[in-house]
C-alpha positions as CSV (number, residue, x, y, z in Angstrom):
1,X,-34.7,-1.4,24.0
2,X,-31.2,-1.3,22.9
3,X,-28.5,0.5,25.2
4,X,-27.1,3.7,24.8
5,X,-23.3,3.6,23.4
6,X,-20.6,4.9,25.2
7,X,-19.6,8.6,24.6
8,X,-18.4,9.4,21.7
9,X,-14.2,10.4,21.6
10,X,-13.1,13.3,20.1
11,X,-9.4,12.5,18.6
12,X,-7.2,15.1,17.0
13,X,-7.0,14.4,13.2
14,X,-4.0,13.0,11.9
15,X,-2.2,15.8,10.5
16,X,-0.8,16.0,6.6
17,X,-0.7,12.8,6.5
18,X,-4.0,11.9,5.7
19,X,-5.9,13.9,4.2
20,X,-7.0,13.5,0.2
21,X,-5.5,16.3,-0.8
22,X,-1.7,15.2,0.3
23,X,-2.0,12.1,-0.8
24,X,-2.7,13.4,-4.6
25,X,0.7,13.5,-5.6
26,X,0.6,14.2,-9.3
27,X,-0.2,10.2,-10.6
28,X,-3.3,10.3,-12.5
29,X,-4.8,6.7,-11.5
30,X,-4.5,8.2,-7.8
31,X,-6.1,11.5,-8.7
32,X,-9.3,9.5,-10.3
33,X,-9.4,7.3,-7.1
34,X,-9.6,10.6,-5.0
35,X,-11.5,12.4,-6.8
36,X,-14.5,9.5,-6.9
37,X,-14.4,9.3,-3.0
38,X,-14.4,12.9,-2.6
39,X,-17.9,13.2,-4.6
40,X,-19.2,10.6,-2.0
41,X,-17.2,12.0,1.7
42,X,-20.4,12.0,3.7
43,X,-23.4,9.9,1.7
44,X,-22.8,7.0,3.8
45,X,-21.6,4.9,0.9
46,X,-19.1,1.9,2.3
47,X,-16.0,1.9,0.7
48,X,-14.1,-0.6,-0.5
49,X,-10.4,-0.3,-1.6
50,X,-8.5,-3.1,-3.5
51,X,-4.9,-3.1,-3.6
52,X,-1.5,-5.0,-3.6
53,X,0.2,-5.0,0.4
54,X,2.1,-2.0,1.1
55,X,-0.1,0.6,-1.8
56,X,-1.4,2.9,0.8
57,X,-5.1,1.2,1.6
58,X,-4.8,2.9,5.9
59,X,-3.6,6.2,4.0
60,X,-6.5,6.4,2.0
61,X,-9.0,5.2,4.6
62,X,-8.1,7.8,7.1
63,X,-7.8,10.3,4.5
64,X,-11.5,9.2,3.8
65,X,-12.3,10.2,7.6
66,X,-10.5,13.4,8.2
67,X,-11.9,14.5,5.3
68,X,-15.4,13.9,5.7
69,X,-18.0,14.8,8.4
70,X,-17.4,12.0,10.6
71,X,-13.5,13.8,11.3
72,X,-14.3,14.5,14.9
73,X,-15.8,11.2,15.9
74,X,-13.3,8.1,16.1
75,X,-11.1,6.2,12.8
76,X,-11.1,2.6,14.5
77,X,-8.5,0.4,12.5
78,X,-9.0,-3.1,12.3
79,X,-6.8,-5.7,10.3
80,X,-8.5,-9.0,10.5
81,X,-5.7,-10.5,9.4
82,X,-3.6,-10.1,12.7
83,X,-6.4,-10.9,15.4
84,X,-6.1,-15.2,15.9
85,X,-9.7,-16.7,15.0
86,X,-10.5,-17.3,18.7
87,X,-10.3,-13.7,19.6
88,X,-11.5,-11.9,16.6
89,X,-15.4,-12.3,17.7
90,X,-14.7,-10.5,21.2
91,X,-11.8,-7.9,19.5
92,X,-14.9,-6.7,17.0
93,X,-18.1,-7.3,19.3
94,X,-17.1,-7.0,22.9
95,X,-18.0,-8.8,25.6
96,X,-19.0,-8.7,29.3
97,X,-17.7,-9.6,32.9
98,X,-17.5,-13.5,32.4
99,X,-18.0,-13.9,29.5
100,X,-15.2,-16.6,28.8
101,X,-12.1,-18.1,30.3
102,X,-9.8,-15.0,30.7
103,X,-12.2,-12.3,29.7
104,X,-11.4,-9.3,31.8
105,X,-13.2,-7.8,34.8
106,X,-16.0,-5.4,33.6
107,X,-16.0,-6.9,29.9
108,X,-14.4,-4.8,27.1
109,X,-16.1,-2.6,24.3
110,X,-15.4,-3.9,21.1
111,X,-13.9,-1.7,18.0
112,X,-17.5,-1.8,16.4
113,X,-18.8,0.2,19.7
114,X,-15.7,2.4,19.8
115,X,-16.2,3.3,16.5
116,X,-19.5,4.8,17.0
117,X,-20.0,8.2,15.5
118,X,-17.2,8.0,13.1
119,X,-15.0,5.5,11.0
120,X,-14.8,1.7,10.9
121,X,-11.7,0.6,8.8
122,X,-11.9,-3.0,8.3
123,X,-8.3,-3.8,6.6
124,X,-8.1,-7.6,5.0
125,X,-11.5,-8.3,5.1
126,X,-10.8,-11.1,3.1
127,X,-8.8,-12.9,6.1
128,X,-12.7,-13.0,8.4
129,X,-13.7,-16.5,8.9
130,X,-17.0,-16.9,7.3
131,X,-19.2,-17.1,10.9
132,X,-17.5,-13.9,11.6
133,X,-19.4,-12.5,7.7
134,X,-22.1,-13.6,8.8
135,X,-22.1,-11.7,12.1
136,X,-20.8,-8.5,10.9
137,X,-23.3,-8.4,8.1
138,X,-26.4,-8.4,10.7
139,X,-24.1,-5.6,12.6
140,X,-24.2,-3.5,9.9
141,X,-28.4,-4.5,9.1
142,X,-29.3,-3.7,12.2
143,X,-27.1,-1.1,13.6
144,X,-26.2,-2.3,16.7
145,X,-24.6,-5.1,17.9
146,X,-24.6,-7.4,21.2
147,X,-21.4,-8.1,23.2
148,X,-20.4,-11.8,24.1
149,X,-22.1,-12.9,27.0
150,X,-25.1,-10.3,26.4
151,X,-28.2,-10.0,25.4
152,X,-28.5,-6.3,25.6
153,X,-28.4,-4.5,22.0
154,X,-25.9,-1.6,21.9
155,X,-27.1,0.8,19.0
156,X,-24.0,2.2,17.0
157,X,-23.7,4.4,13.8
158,X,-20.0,3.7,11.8
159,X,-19.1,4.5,8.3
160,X,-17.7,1.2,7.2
161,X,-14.4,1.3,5.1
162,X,-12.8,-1.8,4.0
163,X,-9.4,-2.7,2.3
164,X,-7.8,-6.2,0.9
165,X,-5.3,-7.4,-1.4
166,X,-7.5,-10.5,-2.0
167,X,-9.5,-11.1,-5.3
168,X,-12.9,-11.1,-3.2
169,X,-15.3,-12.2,-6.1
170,X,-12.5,-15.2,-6.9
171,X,-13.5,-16.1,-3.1
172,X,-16.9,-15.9,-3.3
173,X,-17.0,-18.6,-6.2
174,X,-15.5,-20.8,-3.9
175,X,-17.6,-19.9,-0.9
176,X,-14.9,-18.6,1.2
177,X,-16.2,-15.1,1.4
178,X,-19.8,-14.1,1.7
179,X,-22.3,-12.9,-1.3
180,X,-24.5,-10.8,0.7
181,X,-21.7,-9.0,2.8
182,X,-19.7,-8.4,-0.2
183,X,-22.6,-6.6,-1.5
184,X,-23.7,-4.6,1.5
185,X,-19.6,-3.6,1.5
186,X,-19.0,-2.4,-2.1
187,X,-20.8,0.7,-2.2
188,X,-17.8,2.3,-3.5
189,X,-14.5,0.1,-5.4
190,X,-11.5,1.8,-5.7
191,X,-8.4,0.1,-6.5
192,X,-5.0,1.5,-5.5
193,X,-2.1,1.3,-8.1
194,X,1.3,-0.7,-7.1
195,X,4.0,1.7,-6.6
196,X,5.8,-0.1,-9.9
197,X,2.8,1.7,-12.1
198,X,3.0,5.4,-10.9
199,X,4.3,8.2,-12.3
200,X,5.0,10.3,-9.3
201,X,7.9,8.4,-7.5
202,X,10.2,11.5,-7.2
203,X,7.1,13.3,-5.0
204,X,6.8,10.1,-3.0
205,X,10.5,10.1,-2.2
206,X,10.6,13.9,-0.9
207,X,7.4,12.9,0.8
208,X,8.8,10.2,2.6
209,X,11.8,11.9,3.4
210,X,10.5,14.9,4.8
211,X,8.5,12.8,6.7
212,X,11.3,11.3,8.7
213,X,12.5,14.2,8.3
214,X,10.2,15.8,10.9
215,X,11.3,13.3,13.2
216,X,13.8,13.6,15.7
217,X,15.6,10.6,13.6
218,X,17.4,12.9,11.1
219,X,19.0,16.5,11.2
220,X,17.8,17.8,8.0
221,X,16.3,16.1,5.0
222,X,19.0,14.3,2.5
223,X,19.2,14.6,-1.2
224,X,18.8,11.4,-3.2
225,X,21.5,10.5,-5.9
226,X,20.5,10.6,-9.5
227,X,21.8,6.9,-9.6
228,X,19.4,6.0,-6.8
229,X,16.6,7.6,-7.9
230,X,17.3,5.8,-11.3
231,X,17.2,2.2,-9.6
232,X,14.4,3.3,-7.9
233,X,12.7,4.4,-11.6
234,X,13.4,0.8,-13.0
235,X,12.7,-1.6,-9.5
236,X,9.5,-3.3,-9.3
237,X,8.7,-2.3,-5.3
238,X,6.8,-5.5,-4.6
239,X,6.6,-4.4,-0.8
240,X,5.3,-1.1,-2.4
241,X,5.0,2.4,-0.7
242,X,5.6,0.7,2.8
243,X,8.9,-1.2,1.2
244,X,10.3,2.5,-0.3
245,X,9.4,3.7,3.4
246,X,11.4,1.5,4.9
247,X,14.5,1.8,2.5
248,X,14.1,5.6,2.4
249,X,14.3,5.8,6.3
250,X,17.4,3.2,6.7
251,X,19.2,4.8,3.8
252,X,19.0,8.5,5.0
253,X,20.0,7.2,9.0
254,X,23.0,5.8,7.0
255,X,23.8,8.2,5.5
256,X,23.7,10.9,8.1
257,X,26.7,13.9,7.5
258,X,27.0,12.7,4.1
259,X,26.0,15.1,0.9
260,X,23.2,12.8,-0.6
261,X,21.8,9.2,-0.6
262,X,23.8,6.6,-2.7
263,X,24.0,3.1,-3.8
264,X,26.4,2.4,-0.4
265,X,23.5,4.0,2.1
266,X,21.3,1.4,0.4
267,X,19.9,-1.9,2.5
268,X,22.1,-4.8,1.6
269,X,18.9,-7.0,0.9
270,X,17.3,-4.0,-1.0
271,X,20.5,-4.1,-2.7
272,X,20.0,-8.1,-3.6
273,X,16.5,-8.2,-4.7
274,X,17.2,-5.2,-7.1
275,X,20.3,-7.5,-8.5
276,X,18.0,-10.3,-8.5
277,X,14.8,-9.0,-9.9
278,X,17.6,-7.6,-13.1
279,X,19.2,-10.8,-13.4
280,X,16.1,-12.5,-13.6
281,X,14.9,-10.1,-16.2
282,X,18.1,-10.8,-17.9
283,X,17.7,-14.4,-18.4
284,X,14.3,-14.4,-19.3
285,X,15.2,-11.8,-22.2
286,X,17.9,-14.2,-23.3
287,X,15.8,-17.2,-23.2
288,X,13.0,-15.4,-26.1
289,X,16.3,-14.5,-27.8
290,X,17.1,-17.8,-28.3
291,X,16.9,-19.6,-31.8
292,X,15.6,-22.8,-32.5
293,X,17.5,-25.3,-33.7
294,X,16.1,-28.8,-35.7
295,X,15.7,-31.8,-34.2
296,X,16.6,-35.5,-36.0
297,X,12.7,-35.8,-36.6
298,X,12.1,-31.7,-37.9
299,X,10.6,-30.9,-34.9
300,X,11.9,-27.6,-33.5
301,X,13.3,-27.0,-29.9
302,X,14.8,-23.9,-28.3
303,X,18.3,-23.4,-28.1
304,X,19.6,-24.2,-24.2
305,X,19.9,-20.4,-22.8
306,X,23.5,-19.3,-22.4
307,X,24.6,-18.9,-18.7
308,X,23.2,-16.1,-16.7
309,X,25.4,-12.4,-17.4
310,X,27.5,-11.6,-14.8
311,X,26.4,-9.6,-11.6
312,X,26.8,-5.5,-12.9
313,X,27.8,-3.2,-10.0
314,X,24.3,-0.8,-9.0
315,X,25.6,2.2,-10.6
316,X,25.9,0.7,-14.0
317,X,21.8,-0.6,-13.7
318,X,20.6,2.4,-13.1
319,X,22.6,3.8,-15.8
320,X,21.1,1.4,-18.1
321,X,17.3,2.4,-17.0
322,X,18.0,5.6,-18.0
323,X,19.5,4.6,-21.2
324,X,16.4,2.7,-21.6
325,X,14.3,5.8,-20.8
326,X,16.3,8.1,-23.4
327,X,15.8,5.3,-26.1
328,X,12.4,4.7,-25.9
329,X,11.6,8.3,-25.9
330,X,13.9,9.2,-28.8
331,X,16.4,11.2,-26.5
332,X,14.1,13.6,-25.6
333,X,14.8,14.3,-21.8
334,X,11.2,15.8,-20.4
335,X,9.8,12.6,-21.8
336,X,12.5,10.1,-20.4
337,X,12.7,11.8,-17.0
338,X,8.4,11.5,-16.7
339,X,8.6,7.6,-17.6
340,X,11.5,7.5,-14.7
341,X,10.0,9.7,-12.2
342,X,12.9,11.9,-11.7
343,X,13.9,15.8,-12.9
344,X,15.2,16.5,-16.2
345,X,18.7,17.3,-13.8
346,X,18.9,14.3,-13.0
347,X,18.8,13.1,-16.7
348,X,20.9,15.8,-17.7
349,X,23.5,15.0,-14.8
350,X,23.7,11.2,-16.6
351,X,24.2,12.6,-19.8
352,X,27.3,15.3,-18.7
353,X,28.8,11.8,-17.0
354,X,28.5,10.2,-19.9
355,X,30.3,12.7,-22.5
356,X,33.1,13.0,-19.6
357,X,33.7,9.0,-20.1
358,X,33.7,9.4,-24.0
C-alpha cells in the first residue's frame, strides 16, 4: 500500500503580486491569456505557458495558484534548468537515509511530495534530461512517486504547471523531449507576449516602481521622465519584464532626492544596448536604402553601405520615437501616446519642447 504523504503546509499567499487580477494590466493579449486560465482555475487541467526569458511565466503560475482552490496548499517552484543532471532525480523524487554518497541523514522529501495538495511549477521543462520525462510522466500516471533508495509508494495529488522558452514540438522532432509527457502536460497553452509587443508599458513601470517602492529601498516612489519613458516606448527589452525590473530599481536608487528618473539615473550598459540596438537598426535601414549600381557584365549589386551615423545623445532617440509615433498616427496624440505606452502629457510635454526650440 502506498504511504501516507507528509502533512500538508499551509503558506500565506503571496500578496498583490500574484494574483490574475493584478497582473491584467490593460494589454489585450495578457487579458485573453488570463481570462482562458480563469475559466479552467480548479478542473485540474495542466498548464502549460510558453514564453521568451524574463515575460512573467512564475507571475502567472502563482497567480494560477492563489487564485484557484489549491491557494492554501503549497506553490512548489522548480526550474529544471538550475538543478545539475546528477541531482535533479533526488531534488524532484526524494530520497532516503543512504541512499547515495552524501545523501543526508533521514533522506529528504522531494518538491513532488512537498507539493502535495497544492501547486507543482515545473519552469524550463524543456532543460529535463529525457530519463528524467520518463520518470516524471509515470509520477504524474500514477500519482505517487517512490524516493531514491525506496520501494515504498508515496501517494501525492499536485496541479502540474509548467513554463519554457523552448519550442517543445521542435524538440520532440528531434527526440530530445518526450511525445507522451508533452501530451499529458499541455492541457492548457498559453503563451506570454515579450514586453516589446505590449501596450501597457506605462502600468508596468508604476507597477514596478511602486513595488520597490514598498520596500525599505526607496523613500517614496519617483516619477519617470517623458524622455525615459519614450526610450523605453521604442527599446526592444530582450531581458523583458525581469530586464525593466532590474533597470527600474537601479535607476530610482540613483536617483534618490532627485525630482524624476532620467537618461543620467539610467544603467550604463542599459544605456549601450539601447545605442546599440538604434545603431544597428540604423545600418540595416541604410543598407535597403541603398541603390544598385551595374556591374561590367549587367548584373546588378548593391551599393557598399555608407559608414554607420554617428552615436546620437539618449535624449535625442527618444525624441525621435516619439516623432515616429506622431507621424505614423497622423499627429494625433491619444493615438501616438497608446502605440508608445505613455500619457498624452507626456506627448504634449515633447511637443511644448519642441515649439520652444523653433
Amino acid at each position: 500500500p502506498a504511504a501516507a504523504p507528509p502533512p500538508r503546509a499551509r503558506p500565506a499567499a503571496t500578496p498583490g503580486l500574484s494574483s490574475l487580477r493584478y497582473l491584467d494590466t490593460g494589454d489585450a493579449q495578457l487579458a485573453q491569456v488570463i481570462e482562458r486560465v480563469t475559466r479552467l482555475l480548479g478542473r485540474g487541467v495542466p498548464t502549460m505557458i510558453l514564453g521568451e526569458t524574463g515575460t512573467g511565466k512564475e507571475l502567472l503560475a502563482r497567480a494560477i495558484h492563489n487564485d484557484g482552490p489549491r491557494a492554501r496548499g503549497p506553490f512548489v517552484a522548480v526550474n529544471c534548468a538550475s538543478i545539475p543532471e546528477s541531482l535533479i532525480e533526488a531534488e524532484l523524487f526524494g530520497y532516503e537515509e543512504g541512499a547515495f554518497t552524501g545523501a543526508r541523514r533521514k533522506g529528504s522529501v522531494g518538491k513532488i511530495v512537498q507539493a502535495h495538495g497544492g501547486t507543482l511549477f515545473l519552469d524550463e521543462i524543456g532543460d529535463m534530461p529525457l530519463a528524467m520525462q520518463a520518470r516524471l510522466l509515470r509520477v504524474l500516471q500514477e500519482r505517487s512517486v517512490a524516493p531514491l533508495g525506496s520501494t515504498r509508494q508515496i501517494e501525492v495529488d499536485v496541479n502540474v504547471v509548467c513554463a519554457t522558452h523552448r519550442n517543445l514540438r521542435a524538440m520532440m522532432a528531434d527526440g530530445q523531449f518526450r511525445d507522451d509527457l508533452y501530451y499529458r502536460l499541455n492541457g492548457l497553452v498559453v503563451r506570454l507576449p515579450a514586453l516589446r509587443e505590449r501596450t501597457d508599458l506605462a502600468v508596468i513601470v508604476q507597477r514596478l516602481l511602486r513595488a520597490q517602492h514598498d520596500s525599505p529601498a526607496a523613500d517614496s516612489p519617483i516619477p519617470v521622465a517623458p524622455e525615459v519613458m519614450a526610450l523605453f516606448a521604442a527599446h526592444a527589452w530582450p531581458g523583458n519584464l525581469r530586464q525593466l525590473s532590474n533597470v527600474l530599481r537601479t535607476a530610482a536608487l540613483l536617483a534618490e532626492g532627485a525630482d524624476a528618473i532620467t537618461c543620467a539615473h539610467l544603467p550604463e550598459d542599459f544605456l549601450e544596448e539601447c545605442e546599440a540596438l538604434a545603431q544597428q537598426g540604423r545600418v540595416v535601414a541604410q543598407a535597403f536604402s541603398q541603390p544598385a549600381v551595374p556591374l561590367a557584365d549587367g548584373a546588378r549589386a548593391a551599393a557598399p553601405a555608407p559608414a554607420p551615423a554617428s552615436v546620437r545623445p539618449l535624449g535625442d532617440v527618444a525624441a525621435h520615437a516619439l516623432q515616429q509615433a506622431l507621424d505614423a498616427h497622423a499627429g494625433n496624440v491619444s493615438a501616438a501616446a497608446r502605440a508608445l505606452g505613455v500619457s498624452r502629457n507626456t506627448v504634449y510635454r515633447y511637443l511644448r519642447a519642441q515649439s520652444c526650440r523653433s
